[in-house]
SEVO-40712 format. One line per 8 residues: number of its first residue (from 0); their letters; for each residue x, y, z of N, C-alpha, C. Coordinates in steps of 0.02 Angstrom, whole numbers, plus 50000, padded with zeros to 5 digits. Layout:
<nodes>
NUM> A> X Y Z X Y Z X Y Z; ... .
</nodes>
This chain:
<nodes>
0> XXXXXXXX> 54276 54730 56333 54331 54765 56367 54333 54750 56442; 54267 54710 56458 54273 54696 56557 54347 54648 56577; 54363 54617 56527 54430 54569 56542 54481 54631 56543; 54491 54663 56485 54544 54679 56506 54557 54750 56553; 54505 54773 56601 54493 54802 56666 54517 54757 56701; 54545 54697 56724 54592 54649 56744 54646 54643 56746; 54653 54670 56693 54730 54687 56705 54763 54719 56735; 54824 54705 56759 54869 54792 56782 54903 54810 56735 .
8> XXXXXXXX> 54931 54886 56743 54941 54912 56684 54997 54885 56632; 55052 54868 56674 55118 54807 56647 55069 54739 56600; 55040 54706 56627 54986 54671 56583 54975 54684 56514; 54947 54753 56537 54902 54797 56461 54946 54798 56432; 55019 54874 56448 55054 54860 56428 55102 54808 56377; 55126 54777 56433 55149 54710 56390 55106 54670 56337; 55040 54651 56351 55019 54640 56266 54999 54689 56235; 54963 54747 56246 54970 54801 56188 55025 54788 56128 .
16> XXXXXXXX> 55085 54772 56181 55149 54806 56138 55146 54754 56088; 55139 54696 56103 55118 54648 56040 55063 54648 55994; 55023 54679 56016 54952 54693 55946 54988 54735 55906; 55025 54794 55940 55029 54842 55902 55075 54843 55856; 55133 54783 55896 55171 54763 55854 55168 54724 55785; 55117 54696 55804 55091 54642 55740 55030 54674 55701; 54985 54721 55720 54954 54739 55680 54995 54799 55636; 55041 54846 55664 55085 54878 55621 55116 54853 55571 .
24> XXXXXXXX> 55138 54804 55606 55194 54735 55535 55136 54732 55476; 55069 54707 55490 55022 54678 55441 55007 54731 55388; 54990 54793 55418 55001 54863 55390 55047 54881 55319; 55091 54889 55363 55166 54892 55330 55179 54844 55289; 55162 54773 55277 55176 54726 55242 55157 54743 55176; 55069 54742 55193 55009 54780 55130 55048 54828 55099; 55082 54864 55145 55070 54961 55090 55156 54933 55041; 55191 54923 55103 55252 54921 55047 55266 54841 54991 .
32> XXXXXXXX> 55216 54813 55006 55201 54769 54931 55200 54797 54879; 55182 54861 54884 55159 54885 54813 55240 54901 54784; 55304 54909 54831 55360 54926 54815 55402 54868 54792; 55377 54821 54817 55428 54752 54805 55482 54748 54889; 55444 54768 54935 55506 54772 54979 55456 54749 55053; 55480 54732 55101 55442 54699 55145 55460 54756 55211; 55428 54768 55257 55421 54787 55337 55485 54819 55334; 55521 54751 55355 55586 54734 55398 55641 54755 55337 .
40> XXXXXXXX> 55647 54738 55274 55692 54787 55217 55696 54853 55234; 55599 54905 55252 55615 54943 55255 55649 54981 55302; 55645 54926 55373 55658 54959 55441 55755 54958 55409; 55765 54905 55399 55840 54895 55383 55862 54966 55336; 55846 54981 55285 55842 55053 55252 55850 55110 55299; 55817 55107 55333 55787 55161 55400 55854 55184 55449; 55869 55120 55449 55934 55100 55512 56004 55122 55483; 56005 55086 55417 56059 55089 55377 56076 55180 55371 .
48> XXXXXXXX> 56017 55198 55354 56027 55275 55314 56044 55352 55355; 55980 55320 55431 55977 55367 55458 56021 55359 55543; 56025 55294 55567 56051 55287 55622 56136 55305 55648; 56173 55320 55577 56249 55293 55569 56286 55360 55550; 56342 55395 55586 56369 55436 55518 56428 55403 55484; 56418 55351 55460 56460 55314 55395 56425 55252 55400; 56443 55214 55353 56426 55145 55336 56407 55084 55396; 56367 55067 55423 56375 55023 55469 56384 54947 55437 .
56> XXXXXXXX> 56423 54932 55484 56424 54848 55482 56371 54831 55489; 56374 54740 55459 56307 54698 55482 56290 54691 55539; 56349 54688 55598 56342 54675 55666 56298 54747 55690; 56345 54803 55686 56300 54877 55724 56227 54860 55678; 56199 54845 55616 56149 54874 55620 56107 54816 55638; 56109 54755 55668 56094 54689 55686 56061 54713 55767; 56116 54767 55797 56109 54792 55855 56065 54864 55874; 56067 54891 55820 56024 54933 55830 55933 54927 55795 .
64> XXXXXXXX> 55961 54856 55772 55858 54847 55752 55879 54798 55792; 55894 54776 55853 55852 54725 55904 55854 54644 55860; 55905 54629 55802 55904 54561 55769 55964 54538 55773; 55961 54479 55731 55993 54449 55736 56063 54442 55671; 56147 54445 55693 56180 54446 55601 56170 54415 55561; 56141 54344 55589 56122 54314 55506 56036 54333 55470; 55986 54383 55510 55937 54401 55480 55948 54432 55448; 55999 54498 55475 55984 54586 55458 56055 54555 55373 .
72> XXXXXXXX> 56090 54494 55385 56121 54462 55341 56082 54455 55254; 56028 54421 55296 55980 54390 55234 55931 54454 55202; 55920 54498 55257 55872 54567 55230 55927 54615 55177; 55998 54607 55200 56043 54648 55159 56041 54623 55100; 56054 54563 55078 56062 54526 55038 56006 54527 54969; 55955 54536 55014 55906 54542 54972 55871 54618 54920; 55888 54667 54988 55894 54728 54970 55940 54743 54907; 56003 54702 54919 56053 54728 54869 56033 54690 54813 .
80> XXXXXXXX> 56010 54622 54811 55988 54581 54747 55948 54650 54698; 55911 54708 54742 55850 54731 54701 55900 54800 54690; 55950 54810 54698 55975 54877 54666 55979 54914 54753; 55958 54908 54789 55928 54950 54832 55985 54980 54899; 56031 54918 54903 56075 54910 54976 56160 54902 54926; 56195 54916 54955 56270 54882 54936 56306 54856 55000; 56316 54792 54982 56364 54777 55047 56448 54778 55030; 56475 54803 55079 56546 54821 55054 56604 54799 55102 .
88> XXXXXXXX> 56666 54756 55098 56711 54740 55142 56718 54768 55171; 56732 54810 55237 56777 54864 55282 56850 54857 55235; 56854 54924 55227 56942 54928 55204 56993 54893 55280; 56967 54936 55318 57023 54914 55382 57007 54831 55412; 56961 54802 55427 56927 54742 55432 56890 54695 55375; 56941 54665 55346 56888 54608 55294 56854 54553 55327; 56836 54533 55393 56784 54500 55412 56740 54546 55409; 56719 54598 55427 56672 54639 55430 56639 54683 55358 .
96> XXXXXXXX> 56569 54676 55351 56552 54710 55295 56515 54761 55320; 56500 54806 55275 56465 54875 55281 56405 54869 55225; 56379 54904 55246 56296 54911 55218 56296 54987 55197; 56277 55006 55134 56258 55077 55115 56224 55075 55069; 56170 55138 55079 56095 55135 55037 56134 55159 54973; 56114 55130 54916 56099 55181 54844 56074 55215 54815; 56086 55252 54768 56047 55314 54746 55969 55280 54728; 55971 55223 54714 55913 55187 54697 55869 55166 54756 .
104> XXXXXXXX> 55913 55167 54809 55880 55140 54870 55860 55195 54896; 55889 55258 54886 55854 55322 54906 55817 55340 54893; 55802 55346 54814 55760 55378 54763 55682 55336 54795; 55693 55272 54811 55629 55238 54825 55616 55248 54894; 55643 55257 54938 55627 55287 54989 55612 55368 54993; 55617 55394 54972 55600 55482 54940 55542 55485 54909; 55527 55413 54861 55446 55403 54840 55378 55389 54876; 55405 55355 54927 55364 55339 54986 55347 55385 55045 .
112> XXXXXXXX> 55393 55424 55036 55394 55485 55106 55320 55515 55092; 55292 55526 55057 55233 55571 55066 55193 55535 55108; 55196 55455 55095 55148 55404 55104 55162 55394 55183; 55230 55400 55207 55253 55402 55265 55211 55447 55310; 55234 55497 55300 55194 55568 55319 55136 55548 55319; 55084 55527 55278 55014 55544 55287 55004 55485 55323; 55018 55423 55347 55029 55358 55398 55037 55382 55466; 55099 55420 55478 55099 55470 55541 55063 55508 55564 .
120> XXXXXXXX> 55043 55552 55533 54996 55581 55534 54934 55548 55579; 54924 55474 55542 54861 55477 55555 54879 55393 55596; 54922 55390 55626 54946 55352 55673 54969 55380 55742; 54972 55449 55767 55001 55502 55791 54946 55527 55819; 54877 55539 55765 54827 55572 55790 54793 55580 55880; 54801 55650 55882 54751 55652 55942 54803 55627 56013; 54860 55624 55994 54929 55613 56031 54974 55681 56062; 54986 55701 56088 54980 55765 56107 55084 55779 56115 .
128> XXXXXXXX> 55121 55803 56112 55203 55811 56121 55217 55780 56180; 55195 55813 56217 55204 55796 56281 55209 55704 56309; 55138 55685 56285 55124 55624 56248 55184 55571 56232; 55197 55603 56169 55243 55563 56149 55296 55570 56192; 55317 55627 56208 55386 55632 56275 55387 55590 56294; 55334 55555 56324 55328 55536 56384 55329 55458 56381; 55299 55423 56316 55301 55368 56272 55394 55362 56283; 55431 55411 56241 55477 55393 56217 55525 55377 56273 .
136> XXXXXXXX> 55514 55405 56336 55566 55406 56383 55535 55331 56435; 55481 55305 56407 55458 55245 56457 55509 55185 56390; 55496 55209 56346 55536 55162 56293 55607 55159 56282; 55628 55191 56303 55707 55195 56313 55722 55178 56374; 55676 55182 56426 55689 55116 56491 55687 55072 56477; 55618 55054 56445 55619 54980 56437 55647 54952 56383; 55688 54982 56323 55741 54953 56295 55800 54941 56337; 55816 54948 56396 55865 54970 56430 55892 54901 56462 .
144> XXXXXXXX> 55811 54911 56506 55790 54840 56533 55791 54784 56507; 55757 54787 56441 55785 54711 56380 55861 54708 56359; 55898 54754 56356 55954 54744 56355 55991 54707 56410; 55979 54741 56475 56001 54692 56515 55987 54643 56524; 55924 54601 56538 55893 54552 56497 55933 54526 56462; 55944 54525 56415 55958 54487 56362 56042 54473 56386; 56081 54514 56415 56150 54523 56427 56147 54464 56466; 56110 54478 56529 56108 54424 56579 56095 54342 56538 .
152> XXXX> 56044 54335 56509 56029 54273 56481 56086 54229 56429; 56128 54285 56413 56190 54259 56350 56243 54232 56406; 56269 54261 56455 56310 54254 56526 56281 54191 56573; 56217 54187 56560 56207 54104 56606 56192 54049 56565 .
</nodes>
């Protein structure tokens, strides 16, 4: 641990956020194998179900998981191959499709919730409210900041 006393905290920070990112993914890969469904299906599920009050397009939910339309494209696609997702024309816009979970895609997400819960739980541990407050409001800057970021970089 003497190296990374070297660091400043932006440092730590900034790679933390990648272990944690990638050891969570590796996690998540393992447990929802046992479902037939990968990470990123389930984050797409997640987005689809809970982020929206109606159907989102491929584009909004492309934008609200941080990807790209032809990924969150290929994750829909696949979801729906298994019963799980429906993709549906916009009545008012036929370039645009909509994404909505099924009773099947629910039911399997409703099976997993316990498993959810006891993951939190013990991913959470020893984390205090306040804690997380305080997590959540440094993370909504710095989503803020990658947004602009990213705005700027499409513009030059």
């Amino acid at each position: 641990m003497g190296r990374l006393d070297r660091l400043t905290d932006t440092q730590y920070f900034f790679g933390a956020l990648f272990v944690a990112s990638n050891r969570l993914e590796t996690i998540l890969e393992r447990e929802f194998s046992k479902f037939g469904v990968t990470a990123k299906q389930w984050f797409l599920s997640i987005v689809v179900d809970r982020l929206f009050d109606e159907p989102p397009t491929i584009k909004q939910t492309a934008r609200a998981m941080g990807s790209s339309h032809q990924n969150v494209k290929q994750l829909a696609l696949k979801l729906s191959g298994k019963g799980l997702l429906r993709l549906e024309k916009d009545e008012r816009d036929t370039r645009a499709t909509r994404l909505q979970m099924t009773g099947e895609g629910r039911s399997l997400w409703e099976r997993v919730r316990a498993q959810r819960d006891t993951f939190h739980e013990k991913l959470f541990a020893g984390i205090s409210e306040q804690e997380l407050g305080t997590v959540r409001n440094v993370m909504k800057k710095l989503l803020v900041n990658i947004e602009a970021i990213d705005h700027r970089e499409e513009n030059t």
